[in-house]
Structure formats: C-alpha cells, structure tokens
N, C-alpha and C positions, 0 to 999 in steps of 0.2 A: 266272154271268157276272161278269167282272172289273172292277170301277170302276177305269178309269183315271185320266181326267185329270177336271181342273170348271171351265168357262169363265166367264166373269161377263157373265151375261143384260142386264146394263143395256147391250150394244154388241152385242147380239146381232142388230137389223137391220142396222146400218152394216157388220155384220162380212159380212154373207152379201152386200152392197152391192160389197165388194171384188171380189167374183166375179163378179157379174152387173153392176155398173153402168160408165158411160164411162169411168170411172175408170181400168180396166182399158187402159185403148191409151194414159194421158197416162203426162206423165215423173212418175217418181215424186218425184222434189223439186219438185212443184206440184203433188201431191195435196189439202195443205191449203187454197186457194185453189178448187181447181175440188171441193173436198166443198162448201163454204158451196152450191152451185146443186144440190145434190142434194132438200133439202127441195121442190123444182118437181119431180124426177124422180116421174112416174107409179107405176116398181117401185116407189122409196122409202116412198111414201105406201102402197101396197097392202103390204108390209111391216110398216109401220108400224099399220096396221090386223090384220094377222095379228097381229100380240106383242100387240096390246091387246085380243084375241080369245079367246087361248089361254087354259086355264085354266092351272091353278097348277101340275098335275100335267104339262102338255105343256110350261109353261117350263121346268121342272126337267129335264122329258127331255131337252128343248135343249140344255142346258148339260152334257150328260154327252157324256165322250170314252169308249169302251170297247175293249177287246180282244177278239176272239173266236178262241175253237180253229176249228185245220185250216184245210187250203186249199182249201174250197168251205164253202159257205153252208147249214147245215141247216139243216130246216124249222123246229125247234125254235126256232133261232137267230134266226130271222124272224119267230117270234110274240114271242118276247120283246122284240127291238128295236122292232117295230110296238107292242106293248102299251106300251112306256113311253116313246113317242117320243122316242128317243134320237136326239143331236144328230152325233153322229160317231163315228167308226170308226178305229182306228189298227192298222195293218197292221205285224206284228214277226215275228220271222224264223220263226216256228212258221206263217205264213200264205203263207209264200212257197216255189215248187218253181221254177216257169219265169215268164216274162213272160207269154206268152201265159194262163197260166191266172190269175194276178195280176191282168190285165185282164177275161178273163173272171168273177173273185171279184169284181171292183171293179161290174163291170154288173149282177151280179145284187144287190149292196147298194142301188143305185139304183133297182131297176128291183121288185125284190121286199121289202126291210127298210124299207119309209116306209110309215106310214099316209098315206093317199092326200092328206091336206093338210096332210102334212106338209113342210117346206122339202128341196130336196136334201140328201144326207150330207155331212157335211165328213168326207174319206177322207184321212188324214192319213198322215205316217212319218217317223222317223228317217232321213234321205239326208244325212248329213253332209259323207261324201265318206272316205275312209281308213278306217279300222277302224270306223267307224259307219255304214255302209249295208248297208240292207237288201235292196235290188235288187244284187247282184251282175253280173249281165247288162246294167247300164246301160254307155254307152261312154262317160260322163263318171263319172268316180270319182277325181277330185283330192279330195289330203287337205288341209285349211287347213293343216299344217303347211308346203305346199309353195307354198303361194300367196305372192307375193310381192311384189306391186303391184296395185292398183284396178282397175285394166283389166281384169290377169287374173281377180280377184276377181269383175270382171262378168258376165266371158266363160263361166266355169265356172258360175256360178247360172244364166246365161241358158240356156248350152246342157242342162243340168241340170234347170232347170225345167219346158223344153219337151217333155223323154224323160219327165219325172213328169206333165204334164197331156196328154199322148199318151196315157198309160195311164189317165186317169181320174182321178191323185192332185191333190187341191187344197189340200194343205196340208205345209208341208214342214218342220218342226223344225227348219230351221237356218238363221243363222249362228250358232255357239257366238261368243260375245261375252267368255267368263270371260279374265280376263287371268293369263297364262301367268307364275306366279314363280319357278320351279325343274321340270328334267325330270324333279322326285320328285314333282311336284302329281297330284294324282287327275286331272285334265283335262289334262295335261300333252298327251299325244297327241288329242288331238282339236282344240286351240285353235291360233289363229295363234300367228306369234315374232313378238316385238316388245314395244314397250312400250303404255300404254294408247289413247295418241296411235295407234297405229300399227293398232292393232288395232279403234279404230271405223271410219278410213279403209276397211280391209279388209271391215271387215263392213257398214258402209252401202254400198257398193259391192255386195255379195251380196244384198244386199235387193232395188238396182234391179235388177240382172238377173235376179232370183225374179220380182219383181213384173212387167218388161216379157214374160217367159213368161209370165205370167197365173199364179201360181203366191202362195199367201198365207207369207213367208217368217215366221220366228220368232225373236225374238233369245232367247238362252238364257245361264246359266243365273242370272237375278238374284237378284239383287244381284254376283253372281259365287264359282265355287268355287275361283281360287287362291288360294295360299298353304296350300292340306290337303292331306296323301296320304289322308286319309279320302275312300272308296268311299261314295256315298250309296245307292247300290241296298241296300249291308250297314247300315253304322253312319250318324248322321247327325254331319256335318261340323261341328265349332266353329271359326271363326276369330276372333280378335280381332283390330281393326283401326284403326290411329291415325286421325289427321283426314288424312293425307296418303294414305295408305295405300286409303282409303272411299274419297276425292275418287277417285282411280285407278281403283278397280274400280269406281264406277258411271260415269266417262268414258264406256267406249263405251255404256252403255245410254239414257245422256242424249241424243248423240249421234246415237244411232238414232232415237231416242224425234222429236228434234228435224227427221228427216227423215221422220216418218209413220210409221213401224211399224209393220204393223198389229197383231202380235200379239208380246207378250210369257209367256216362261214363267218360272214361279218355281221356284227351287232348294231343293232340302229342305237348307237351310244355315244355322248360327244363326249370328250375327253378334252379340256381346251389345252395341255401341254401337249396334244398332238395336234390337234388340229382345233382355234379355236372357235372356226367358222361354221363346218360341218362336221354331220356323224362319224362316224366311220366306215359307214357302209358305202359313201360317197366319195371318202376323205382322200385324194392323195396320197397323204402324207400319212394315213395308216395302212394304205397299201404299198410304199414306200418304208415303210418298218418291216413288210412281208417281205418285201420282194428284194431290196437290198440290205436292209440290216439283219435279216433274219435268211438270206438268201434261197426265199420259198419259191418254187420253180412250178409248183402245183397247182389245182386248178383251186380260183376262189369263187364263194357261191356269196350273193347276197342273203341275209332272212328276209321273211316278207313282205315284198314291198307296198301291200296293201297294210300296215301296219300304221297305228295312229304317228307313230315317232314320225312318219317318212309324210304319208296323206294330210298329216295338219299343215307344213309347210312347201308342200311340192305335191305336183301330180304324178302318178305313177309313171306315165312315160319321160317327165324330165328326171326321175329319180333314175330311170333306167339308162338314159344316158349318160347322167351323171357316174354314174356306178361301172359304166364301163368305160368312160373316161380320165375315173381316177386312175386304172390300172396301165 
C-alpha cells in the first residue's frame, strides 16, 4: 500500500466539521465568525470526544491519505485500510474507467474500508481542471489557465464541486495558488495568468464556489513552485527568492489563509530563505510561516510523499515523520 499524503491531527475534528456541520450552507467569508458557535454544536463535542478516545495507533491512521490499485476495492485492500484506520483515500488516474464505476469504488470505501467507529473517508482527487483531472467524463473541466475573472473562478468551482460531491468526492486538491513567472515554470500550465494580486482574487473565489458545493477546496502548492522548470514528481525544486519575490509567492496563500481555507498542501520545494536545509513539506520553518506568521489554524496535508523531490533523499516513512514533526 502506498503512503501518500499526512495530514496534521491537531485539526482533525474541525477538519471533518467542514463537512458535516452548518458551516457548510453559510458564505464562506463568515466562516470564522459562525466557527466560534461550534464548540455548543452537539457533532462538535461528540468529535471532540472521539480524537480524545482514539488511541495513538487509530490517530495516526487518521492522518494518513493513501492510494490504492484498480478500479474496484479488494478485499485485501479493505483489511488493510480497516486494520490501520486510514483516514482518506485519494483516487488517481489508475482508479478511474467510468463515472459510474468511480461512484460505485467511492460506496464501497465508505460503506466496506472503516472500521465500524471509524469517522467517514475523506475520498480526495486532483480535479484541477485542464491537464490535471482525473475525472475526464466531468462537464466542468475549465483550465485556471482560461479563467479570467472571480465570477468565473466561482462559477467553475461551484459547478465542479457539485459533479465531485454527486459522486461521493469530498475533497478536491484545488485551487493551484503557485504564481505563474514564465511559460518555462514546471507549473506553468496548471496555474492561473496573472500577477500575485491577480491570482489570490482568482483562487479565493475557487475556494467559495468549492466550498458553497459542499466540497473541502485546497490551496496548493506552498509556499509556491514558480520560478523552477524543476518537475517535483522527479527532482526536488530549489528556488531562491528575494524579500520581494517571497512577499509575492506567499500573497495568494495569505490571502486565502485570511478567507478560511480550510486546507492547505505543501510543496516538496526548498526555498533556502526559508528553510535552507529542507523542503517545505518537512521544513519547520514553512510551517511556522503557516502556523504563526500567517496564523493558519487549519489542517495541512503534505503532496506525495512517494514523489522524486522527497524518495531521492529520504524514505517515505522518515519523510513522514518528518512532516509531522515540523508542525
């Protein structure tokens, strides 16, 4: 079985809160305002009592995202997710044939892969829109490169969201947030045009129409990977970056951060004025820009940790503790 992603447990009831509490129908720039009344919410407290329940071995399951071969669910597959309480499921292009059988893969995770008190799956996916989705058959598949305005930005998450939570999916890897420096940038094709300014507008706009689908959006990939043509799947990316230059590519994550987020993902990208040792998927000290300079309370996901940037210098499980050591 494949470790994929590692979410950080200290947000792990408010995270599952996104999907199940009232939160869900308000507008998303009032989310921080109507969370303070959640500690009264009944779920919240039964939640809250589940994490202070669990042992050590079922939070850790929590926090794990994984992959699975094929596009139906084997049994095998289902004692292993059941025996380590695995917290979510991310569906890639090796899991997908049709819609219909997608949905029916997604029912039986829910319905067969939990130990029985266990919390639902978070059923996750790259739906970018252009050259990163995985659902091909969806009728919303605008690329950010073609989005042009906030409206539209909305309009495509919103419609987008609700073909992804039809099926089942509750978690959706996107808005790419990385700000676009040249058409040579490894992210070049996946991120909006525009400058930094341009490209939070764009993406906190994709977040509220995620989030009015009931759909948990992702800002990606922080701290940001323009300025590389370095591929992080292969090698991992160095950028160095002036004080002007950082201001910039953390712009829209701030930005998002400051409209509720709920989830952030880290980039296997080293930055040496943050951190000159490690990524940032690892780094401290770019979880430390979230978590205090930026005062993100929400949950962070790593990207994957089988990826060349993290496997040429680390094995998956020291990456794993590393990554949740930084936070």
């Amino acid at each position: 079985m494949k470790l994929f992603f590692v979410a950080a447990i200290a947000a792990f009831a408010s995270f599952v809160l996104i999907m199940t509490s009232d939160l869900a129908g308000r507008e998303f720039d009032v989310a921080a305002q109507a969370a303070a009344s959640l500690s009264l919410n009944p779920l919240h407290v039964l939640l809250e009592k589940k994490v202070a329940a669990m042992s050590i071995e079922e939070k850790i399951g929590q926090m794990i995202m994984v992959a699975i071969p094929g596009t139906t669910l084997a049994s095998t597959t289902v004692t292993w997710l059941k025996a380590h309480h695995i917290g979510g499921v991310i569906l890639l292009g090796n899991n997908v044939r049709t819609k219909a059988q997608v949905i029916q893969l997604i029912k039986d995770f829910q319905h067969n892969a939990r130990a029985p008190d266990d919390p639902m799956l978070f059923i996750a996916v790259d739906q970018e829109g252009g050259r990163v989705s995985r659902f091909l058959f969806l009728d919303e598949l605008t690329s950010q490169q073609d989005i042009t305005n906030a409206d539209q930005a909305f309009a495509v998450a919103r419609a987008r969201g609700k073909e992804l939570k039809e099926m089942g999916v509750n978690i959706n890897f996107s808005p790419v947030l990385d700000v676009d420096s040249s058409s040579h940038d490894f992210i070049s094709r996946r991120a909006f045009k525009g400058d930094a300014k341009e490209v939070a507008s764009l993406g906190t706009a994709m977040l509220r129409g995620y989030h009015e689908a009931g759909i948990i959006g992702t800002i990606k990939h922080f701290p940001g990977h323009g300025g590389t043509k370095v591929d992080s799947h292969k090698f991992l990316p160095i950028v160095s970056r002036g004080e002007q230059d950082l201001v910039s590519a953390l712009l829209p994550f701030r930005a998002a951060i400051q409209k509720n987020a709920p989830m952030v993902m880290i980039g296997h990208i080293k930055v040496p004025e943050i951190d000159p040792a490690y990524p940032a998927s690892i780094s401290p000290n770019a979880i430390g820009i979230l978590r205090n300079e930026m005062g993100y309370r929400g949950v962070v996901i790593t990207d994957d940790l089988g990826m060349g940037a993290i496997t040429k210098s680390y094995t998956v499980s020291d990456a794993a503790v590393r990554s949740i050591q930084a936070d």
